[in-house]
N, C-alpha and C positions, 0 to 999 in steps of 0.2 A: 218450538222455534223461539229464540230468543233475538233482540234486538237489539245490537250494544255497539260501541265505538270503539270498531276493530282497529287496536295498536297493535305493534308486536310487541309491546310488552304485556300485554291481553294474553296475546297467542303465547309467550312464554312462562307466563306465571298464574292465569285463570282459567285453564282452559279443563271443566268441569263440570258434571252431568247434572241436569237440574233433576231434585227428586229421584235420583241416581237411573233414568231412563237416558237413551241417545237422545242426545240436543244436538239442535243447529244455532250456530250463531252468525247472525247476518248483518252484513255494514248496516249503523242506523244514518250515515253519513252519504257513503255509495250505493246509489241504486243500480248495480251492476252485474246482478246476478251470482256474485260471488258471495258463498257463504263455510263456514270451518263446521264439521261434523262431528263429533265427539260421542264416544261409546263406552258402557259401564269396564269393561275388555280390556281398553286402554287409557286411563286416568293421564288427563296432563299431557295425553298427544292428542291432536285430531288430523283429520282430513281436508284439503281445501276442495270444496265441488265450486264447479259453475251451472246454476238452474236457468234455463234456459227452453225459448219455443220451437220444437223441431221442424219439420218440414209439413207434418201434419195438423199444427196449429196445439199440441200436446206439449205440457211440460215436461221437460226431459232433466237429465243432471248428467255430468260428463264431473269423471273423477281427474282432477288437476295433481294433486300429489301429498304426500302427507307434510305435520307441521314440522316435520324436522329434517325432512330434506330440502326443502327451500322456504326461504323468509317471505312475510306477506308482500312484499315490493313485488320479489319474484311472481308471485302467485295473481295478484294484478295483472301484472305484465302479462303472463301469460291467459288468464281470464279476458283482457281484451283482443291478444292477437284471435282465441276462439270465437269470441263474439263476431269477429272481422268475419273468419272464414264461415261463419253461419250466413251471415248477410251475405256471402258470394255463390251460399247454395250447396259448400259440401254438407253432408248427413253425416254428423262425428260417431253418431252410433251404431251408421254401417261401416264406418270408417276405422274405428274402435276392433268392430268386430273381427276384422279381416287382419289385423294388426297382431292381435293380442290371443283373440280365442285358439289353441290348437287342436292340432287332429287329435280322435281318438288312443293312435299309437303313439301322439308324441307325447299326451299326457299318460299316457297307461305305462313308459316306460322311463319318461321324465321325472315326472310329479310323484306318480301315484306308487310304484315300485319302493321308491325310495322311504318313503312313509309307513308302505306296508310291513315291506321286510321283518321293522326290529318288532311291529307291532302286532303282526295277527298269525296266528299259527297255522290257517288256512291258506297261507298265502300263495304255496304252489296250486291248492287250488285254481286260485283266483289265472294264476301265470299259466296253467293249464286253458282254461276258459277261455281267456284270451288269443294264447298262441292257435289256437287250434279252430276256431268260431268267429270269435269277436274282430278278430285282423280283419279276415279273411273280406268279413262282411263290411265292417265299418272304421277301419283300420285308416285308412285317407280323408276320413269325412272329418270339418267340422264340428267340436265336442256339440257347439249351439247348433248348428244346423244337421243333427240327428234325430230325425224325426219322429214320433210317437207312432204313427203308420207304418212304419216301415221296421220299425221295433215290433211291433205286433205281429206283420207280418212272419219275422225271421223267428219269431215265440212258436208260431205254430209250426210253420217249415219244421222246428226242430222235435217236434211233437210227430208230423203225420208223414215226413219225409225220411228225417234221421232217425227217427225209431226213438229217440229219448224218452226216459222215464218224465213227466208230469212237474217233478222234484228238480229233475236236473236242469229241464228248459227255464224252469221256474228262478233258478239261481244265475243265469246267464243274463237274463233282465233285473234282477235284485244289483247286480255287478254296475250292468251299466248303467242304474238308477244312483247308485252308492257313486260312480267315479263322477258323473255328474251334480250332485248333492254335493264333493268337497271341491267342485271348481267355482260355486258360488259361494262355500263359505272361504275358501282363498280367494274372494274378490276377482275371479278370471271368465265369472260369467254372472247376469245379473238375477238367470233365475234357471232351475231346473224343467227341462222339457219333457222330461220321462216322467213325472212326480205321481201315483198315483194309476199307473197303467196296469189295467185287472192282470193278475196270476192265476193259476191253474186251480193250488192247492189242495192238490189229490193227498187224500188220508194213504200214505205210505208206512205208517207203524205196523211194520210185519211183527209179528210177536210168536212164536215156538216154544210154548213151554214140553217139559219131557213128561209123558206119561210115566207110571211107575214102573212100566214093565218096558219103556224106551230107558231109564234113565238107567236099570242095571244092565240093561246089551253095555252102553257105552260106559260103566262103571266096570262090567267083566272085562271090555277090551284096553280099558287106561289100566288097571291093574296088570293085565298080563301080555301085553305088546311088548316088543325091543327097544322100540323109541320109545326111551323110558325118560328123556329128557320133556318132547312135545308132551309125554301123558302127562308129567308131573305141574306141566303148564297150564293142562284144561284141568284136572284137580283140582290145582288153585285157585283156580276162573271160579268153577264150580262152587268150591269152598268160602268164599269171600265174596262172588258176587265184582269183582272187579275187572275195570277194562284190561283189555291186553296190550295196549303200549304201559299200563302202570306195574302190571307183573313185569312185561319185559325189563323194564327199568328197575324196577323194586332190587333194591342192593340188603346187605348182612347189617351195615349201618342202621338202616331204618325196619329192622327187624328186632323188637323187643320179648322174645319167648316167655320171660318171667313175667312183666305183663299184659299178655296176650295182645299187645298190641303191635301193629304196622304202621307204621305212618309215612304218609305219602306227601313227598317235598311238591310246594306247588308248583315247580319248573315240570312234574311229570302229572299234574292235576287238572283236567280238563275247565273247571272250574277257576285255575287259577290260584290256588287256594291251598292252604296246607290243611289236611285233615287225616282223621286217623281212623284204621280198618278193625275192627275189633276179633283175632284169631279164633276161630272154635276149635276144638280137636281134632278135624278132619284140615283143617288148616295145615296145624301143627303138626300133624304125620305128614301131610307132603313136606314139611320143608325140616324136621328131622330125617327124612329118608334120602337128602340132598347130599353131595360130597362134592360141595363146589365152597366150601368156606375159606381156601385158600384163593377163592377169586373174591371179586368186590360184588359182583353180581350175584345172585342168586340162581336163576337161568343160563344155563354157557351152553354155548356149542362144541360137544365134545370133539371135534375136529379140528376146531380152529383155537379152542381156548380163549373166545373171547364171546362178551356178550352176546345172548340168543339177538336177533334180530326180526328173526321169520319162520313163523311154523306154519305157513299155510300149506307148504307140498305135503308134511308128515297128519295134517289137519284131517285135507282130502280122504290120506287113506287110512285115518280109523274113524273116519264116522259111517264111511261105504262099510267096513269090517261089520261096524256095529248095524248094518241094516239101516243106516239115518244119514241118508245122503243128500236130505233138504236142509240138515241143523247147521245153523254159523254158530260161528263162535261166541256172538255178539246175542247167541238162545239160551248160554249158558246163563250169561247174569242176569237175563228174561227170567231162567227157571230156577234159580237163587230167590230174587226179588217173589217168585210164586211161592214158594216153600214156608218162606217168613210170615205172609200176609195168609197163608190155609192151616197155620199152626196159628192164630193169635192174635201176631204182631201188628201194631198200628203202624198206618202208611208216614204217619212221621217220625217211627222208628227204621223204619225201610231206607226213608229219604234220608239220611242220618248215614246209614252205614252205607248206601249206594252212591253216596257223596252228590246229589242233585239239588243245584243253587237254591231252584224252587220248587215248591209242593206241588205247582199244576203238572210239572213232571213226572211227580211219581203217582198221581192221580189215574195214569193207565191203568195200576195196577188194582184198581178200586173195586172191579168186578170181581177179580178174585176169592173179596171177600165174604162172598156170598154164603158160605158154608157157614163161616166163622159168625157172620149177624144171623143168621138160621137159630146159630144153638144159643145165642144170645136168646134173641126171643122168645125160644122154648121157655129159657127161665122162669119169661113172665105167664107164661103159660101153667107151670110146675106152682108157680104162687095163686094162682086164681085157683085150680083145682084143691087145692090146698087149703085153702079159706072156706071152700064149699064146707 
């Protein structure tokens, strides 16, 4: 807090963070509770607040307007008409509230939509959660007046009632922690009420790798099925260890055969991120054995002639063929990721070609390596006898 003899030409030419932290600057002249807020965020604007004692004998502050939408006369002006109406007994910070805070749905599809959309990839997620849960329950309430009990409450309802997985109840309260978290840092509430309410956090990392005598059933059935399209989709899953929206996507463009590499544009990279897939040979025959190079795609749907989209009905019924009617899709680059790490490979060569932002990610697969430090050790074993 600083102490200076607020002009407006203060407000228009000094209005600056001391020691680059938020400052206040307060009339050294007026003792009137009025003072300008200034934050490292916005150089050269501030806020006008009024500090002031509420009805509980508590310091409070009521936000007056910023310095560029009205001048300090205005800001005065208006700093005593509130002072008046305190001394007549109204509460500006129930008064505030009722004004200003809105419902759940009006921010979820006011505010928070709008934001989301260009910005998170989960988004129908989120618009999922909402439509179907969150309305339902807290859809008319006050963002501030949603209460931490009654969130709790609806955590487990969605646990021992709705049958939800641990995971999913668990992202229904992350949501409504997340759209409250950005109504206080848009200034439309003064603090989050959710902040901190325990989650489940059930260890859900199903993991399937393939035995060697699972992995050729479903190698005999991808080589000789008729959907030759879906086979040549889990091949490449297989082969490269990669998601299946980045195959789906993966175009002839970003297909380099001479050398040996894929590279994946980061509009299709979970990550974000452009990086690049490195081909082995088993790669490379699936996508020589393809006759779709007059498409841009890789994968097509011979039906329609346009990009595959969805291979989960054709999925279904070659893993039942192959006897492996528990494997996803998502086992394949489980058992990619196992192959590398029981032949050798260090988990930040793994993390490299699995495209995973950080290592504690591909630290799953750390057990794995047990065989691999086994005959490490032996080594030292081979050298002691040796010396003998």
């Amino acid at each position: 807090m600083a102490s200076v003899k607020l002009t407006q030409a203060f407000i228009d030419k000094h209005l600056k963070c001391i020691n680059n932290k938020p400052t206040e600057f307060t009339d050294a002249q007026l003792r009137n509770g009025l003072y300008v807020k200034v934050t490292p965020a916005s150089p050269g604007i501030g806020t006008y607040y009024l500090r002031y004692k509420n009805n509980s004998g508590k310091t409070a502050h009521q936000k007056i307007a910023r310095t560029t939408e009205i001048t300090l006369a205005e800001a005065r002006h208006r700093a005593m008409q509130l002072k008046s109406e305190i001394a007549s007994g109204v509460d500006l910070q129930e008064q505030a509230k009722q004004k200003t805070v809105p419902t759940l749905g009006e921010f979820f599809t006011q505010h928070y939509a709008p934001y989301a959309k260009p910005r998170k990839r989960s988004w129908k997620k989120d618009e999922s959660m909402f439509r179907l849960r969150l309305s339902n329950e807290f859809g008319d309430v006050p963002l501030s007046d949603i209460s931490r009990r009654e969130v709790q409450r609806f955590h487990t309802r969605l646990l021992e009632v709705d049958g939800l997985s641990p995971a999913t109840c668990d992202h229904h309260v992350k949501l409504l922690q997340r759209l409250c978290s950005l109504a206080v840092q848009w200034e439309i509430m003064d603090r989050n009420p959710l902040s901190r309410i325990p989650l489940f956090k059930a260890d859900n990392q199903v993991e399937n790798y393939l035995s060697e005598d699972e992995l050729r059933r479903l190698l005999d059935v991808l080589h000789t099925d008729k959907n030759k399209m879906t086979c040549n989709v889990m091949l490449f899953l297989l082969s490269t260890g990669a998601r299946l929206n980045e195959a789906l996507k993966a175009t002839w463009a970003n297909i380099d055969v001479t050398n040996r590499v894929w590279k994946i544009p980061a509009t299709n990279s979970k990550s974000k991120k452009v990086r690049s897939v490195p081909l082995n040979q088993a790669a490379l025959d699936v996508i020589a054995s393809l006759d779709t190079q007059d498409n841009a795609y890789l994968f097509v749907n011979p039906k329609t002639g346009k990009r595959l989209v969805s291979i989960h009905t054709g999925w279904q019924t070659l893993r039942k063929k192959a006897g492996l009617p528990h494997l996803r899709i998502h086992d394949l680059r489980h058992t990619f990721a196992s192959m590398l790490v029981n032949n050798g490979r260090t988990l930040y060569e793994v993390q490299q070609i699995l495209g995973h932002s950080v290592p504690i990610v591909t630290q799953r697969y750390s057990h794995l390596s047990s065989k691999t430090l086994l005959s490490a050790s032996d080594a030292a074993a081979e050298a002691i006898a040796r010396a003998r």
